[in-house]
C-alpha positions in Angstrom: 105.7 148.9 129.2 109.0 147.8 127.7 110.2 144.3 128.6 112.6 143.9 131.4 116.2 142.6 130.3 116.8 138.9 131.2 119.7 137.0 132.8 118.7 133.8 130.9 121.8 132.6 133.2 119.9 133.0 136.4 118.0 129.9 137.6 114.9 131.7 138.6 114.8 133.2 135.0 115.8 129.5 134.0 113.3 127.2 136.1 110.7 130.5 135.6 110.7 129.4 131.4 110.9 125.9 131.4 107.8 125.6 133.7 106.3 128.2 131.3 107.1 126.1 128.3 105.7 123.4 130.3 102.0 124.6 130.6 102.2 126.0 127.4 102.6 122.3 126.1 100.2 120.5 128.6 97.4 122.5 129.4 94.6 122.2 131.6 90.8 122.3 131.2 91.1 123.7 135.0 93.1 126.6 134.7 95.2 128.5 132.4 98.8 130.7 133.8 101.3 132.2 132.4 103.9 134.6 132.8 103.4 138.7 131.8 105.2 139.2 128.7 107.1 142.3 130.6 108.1 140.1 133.8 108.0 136.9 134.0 108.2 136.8 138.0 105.0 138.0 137.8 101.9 135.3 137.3 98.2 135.9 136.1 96.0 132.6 136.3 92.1 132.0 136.0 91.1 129.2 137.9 88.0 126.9 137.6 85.6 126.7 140.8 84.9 123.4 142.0 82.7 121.3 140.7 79.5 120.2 143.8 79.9 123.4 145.3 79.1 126.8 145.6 82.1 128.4 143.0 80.8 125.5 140.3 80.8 127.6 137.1 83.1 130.4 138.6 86.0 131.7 136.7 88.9 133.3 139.2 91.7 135.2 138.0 94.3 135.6 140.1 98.2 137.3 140.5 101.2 134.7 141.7 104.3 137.0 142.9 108.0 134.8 142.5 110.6 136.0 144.3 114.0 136.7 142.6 115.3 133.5 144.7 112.6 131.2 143.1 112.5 128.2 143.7 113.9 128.2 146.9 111.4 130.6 148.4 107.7 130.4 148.0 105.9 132.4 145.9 102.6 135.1 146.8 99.1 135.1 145.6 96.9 137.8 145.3 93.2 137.2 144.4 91.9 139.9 141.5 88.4 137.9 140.8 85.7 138.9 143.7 84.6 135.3 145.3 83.4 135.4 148.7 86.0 133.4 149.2 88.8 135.5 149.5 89.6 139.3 149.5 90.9 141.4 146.7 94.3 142.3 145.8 95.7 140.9 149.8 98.3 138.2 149.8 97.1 134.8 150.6 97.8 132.7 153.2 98.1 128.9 152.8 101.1 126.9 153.5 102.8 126.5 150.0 103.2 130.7 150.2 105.8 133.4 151.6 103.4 133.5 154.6 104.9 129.7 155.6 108.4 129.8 153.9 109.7 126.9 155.9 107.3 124.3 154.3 108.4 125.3 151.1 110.1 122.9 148.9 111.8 124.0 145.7 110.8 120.8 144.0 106.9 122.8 144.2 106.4 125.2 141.0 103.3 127.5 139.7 101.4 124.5 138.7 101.6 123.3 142.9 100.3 126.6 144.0 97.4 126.7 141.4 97.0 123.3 142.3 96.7 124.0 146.2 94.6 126.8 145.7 91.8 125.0 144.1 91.7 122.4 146.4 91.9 125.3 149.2 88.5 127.2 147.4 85.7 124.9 149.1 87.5 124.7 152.9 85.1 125.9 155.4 85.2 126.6 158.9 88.4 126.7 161.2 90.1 124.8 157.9 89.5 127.8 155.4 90.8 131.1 158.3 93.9 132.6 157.6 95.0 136.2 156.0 93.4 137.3 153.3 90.2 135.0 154.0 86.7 136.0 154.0 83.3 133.6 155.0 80.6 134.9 152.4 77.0 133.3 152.1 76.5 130.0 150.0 73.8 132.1 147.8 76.4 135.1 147.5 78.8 132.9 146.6 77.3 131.0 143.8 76.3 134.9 142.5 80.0 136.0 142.4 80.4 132.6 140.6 77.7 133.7 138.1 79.6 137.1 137.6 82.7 136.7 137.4 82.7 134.6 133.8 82.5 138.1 132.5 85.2 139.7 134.4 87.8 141.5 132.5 91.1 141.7 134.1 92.4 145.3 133.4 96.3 143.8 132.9 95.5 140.5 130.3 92.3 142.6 128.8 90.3 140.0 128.3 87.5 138.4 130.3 87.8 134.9 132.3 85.7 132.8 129.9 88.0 134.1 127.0 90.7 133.2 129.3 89.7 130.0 130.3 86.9 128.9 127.9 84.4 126.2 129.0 85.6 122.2 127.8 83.6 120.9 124.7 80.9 118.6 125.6 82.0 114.9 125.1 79.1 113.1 123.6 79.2 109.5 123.4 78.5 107.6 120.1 75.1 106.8 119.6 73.9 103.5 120.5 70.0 103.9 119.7 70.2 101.9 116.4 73.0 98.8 117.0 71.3 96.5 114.5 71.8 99.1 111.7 75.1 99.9 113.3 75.6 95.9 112.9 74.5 95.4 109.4 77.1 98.7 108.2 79.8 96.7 109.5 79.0 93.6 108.1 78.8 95.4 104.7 81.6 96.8 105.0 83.5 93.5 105.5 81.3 91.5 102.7 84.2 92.1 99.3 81.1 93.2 96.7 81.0 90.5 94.4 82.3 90.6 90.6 79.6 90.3 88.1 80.6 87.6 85.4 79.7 87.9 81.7 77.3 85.7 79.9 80.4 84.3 77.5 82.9 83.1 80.7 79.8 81.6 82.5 79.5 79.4 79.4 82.7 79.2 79.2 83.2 78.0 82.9 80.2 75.4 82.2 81.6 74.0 79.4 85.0 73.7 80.5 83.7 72.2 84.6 84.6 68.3 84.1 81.5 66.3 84.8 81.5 64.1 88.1 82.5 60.5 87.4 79.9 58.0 87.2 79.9 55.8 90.6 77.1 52.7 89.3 79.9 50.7 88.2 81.3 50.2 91.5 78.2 49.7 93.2 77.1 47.2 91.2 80.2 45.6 91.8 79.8 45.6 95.5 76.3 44.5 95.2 77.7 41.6 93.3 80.0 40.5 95.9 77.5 41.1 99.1 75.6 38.8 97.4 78.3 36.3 96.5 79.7 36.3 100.6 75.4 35.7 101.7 75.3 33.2 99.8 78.2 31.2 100.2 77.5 32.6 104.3 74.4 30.5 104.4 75.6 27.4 102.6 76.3 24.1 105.3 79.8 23.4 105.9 80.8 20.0 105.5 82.4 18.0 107.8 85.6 16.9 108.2 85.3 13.0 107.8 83.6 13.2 104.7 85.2 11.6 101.6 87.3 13.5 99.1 84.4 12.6 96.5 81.8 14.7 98.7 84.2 17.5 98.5 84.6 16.8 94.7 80.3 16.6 94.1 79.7 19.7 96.3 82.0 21.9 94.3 80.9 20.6 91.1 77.5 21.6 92.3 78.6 25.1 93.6 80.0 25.3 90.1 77.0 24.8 87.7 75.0 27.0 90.3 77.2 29.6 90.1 77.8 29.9 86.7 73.7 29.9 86.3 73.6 32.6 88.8 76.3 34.8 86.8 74.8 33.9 83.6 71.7 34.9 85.5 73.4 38.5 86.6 74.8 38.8 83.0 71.6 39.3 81.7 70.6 41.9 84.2 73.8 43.9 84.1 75.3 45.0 81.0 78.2 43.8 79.3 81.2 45.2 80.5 80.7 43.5 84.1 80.9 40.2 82.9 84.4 39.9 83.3 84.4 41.8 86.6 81.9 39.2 88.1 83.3 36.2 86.6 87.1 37.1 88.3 85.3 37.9 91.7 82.9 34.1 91.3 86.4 32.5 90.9 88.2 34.4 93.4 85.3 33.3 96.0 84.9 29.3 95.1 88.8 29.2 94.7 88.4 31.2 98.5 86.2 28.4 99.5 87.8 25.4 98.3 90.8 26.2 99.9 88.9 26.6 103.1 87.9 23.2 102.6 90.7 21.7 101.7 92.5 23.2 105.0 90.2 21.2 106.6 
């Protein structure tokens, strides 16, 4: 059938092709529309049934009639898929179709109708009457639902799972293992290290300064702890006594003293000699100061 010539300056033929191009660019795992390629006022769409009830795992394909004064009045809808829900080829009745134009809103578009007919599938009771209704068994139901996967709609030629194929299975990433899971990561981070050749290790040894020798300057604090208990534990004269006292006592501090770093001389070698004699001075100069303050 050759394609109908369009006014693309018509704002049903303009709102008709944007909200084509719009499901054509955001689809839905729920149901699939679009316009015939010979007239786009005329709809097909295979809907999903409802998940918890009796259409689960149904495929509907359905007709959605615009009028030429779309979007300001409501479009038709025309079920092609039997249900039990619904009869065949009779215009619909719910309140977002030509049966109820005054609740129409031209801000509602194909995707509100498909929208409002889904959630219109598992209504029962006084809710779900209306034209074009029909109150099938639960088990009848659920065998439509079984059939009509493989229905082939004789305009679109092709069937409603090839229409509207079933959503991949989102399987979440394993978490049976974590500690090898773990220890990938942590490999992944750890930077491999770079093997070194036997010449730059001896290179790198020979080369590494050695650490500097620390005996030295604890001997030299061992010298002056000692110095500091010893003149600690020596009596301090007192105050009235003669300036001859004062003369002996250092005279004796002296000799004993220089015995005890003649003493440390031999013990320690050489090069502290001078080191312990300045810091034997520094202390009886320390001390007779102390007593001359006195």
């Amino acid at each position: 059938m050759a394609a109908k010539a369009l006014n693309k300056n018509n704002s049903a033929v303009k709102r008709i092709m944007q909200e084509a191009r719009e499901l054509a660019n955001d689809p839905c795992t729920d149901y699939h529309a679009a316009p015939l390629e010979d007239d786009i006022f005329e709809w097909h769409c295979t809907l999903r049934g409802s998940p918890g009830t009796e259409f689960e795992g149904g495929l509907y394909h359905f007709r959605i009639l615009l009028p030429a004064e779309y979007p300001f009045r409501p479009p038709s809808i025309m079920m092609l898929t039997p249900s039990g829900r619904f009869e065949l080829n009779t215009k619909i009745c719910i309140s977002f179709t030509s049966y109820h134009e005054e609740l129409w809103q031209p801000a509602w578009g194909v995707r509100t109708a498909i929208v409002g007919l889904q959630g219109f599938f598992p209504l029962k009771g006084q809710l779900a009457a209306g034209v074009g209704s029909i109150e099938a068994h639960a088990s009848e139901r659920k065998r439509l639902a079984a059939l009509s996967r493989e229905w082939v709609c004789p305009t679109c030629k092709a069937s409603n799972k090839e229409i509207l194929p079933d959503p991949a299975p989102t399987t979440p990433p394993s978490s049976s293992n974590p500690a090898s899971s773990t220890e990938h990561t942590r490999s992944e981070s750890i930077p491999t290290p770079t093997p070194v050749s036997e010449t730059e290790a001896q290179v790198s040894e020979r080369v590494e300064p050695h650490p500097p020798r620390a005996e030295a300057p604890e001997l030299e604090k061992q010298d002056t702890e000692q110095e500091l208990s010893i003149e600690a534990d020596r009596p301090t004269p007192l105050p009235s006594a003669a300036p001859s006292a004062r003369t002996e006592s250092t005279s004796n501090a002296a000799p004993n003293s220089t015995a005890a770093a003649g003493q440390r001389s031999r013990e320690h070698p050489p090069l502290l000699l001078d080191t312990a004699i300045l810091v034997l001075l520094a202390v009886v100069f320390v001390i007779i100061c102390r007593r001359i303050s006195y």
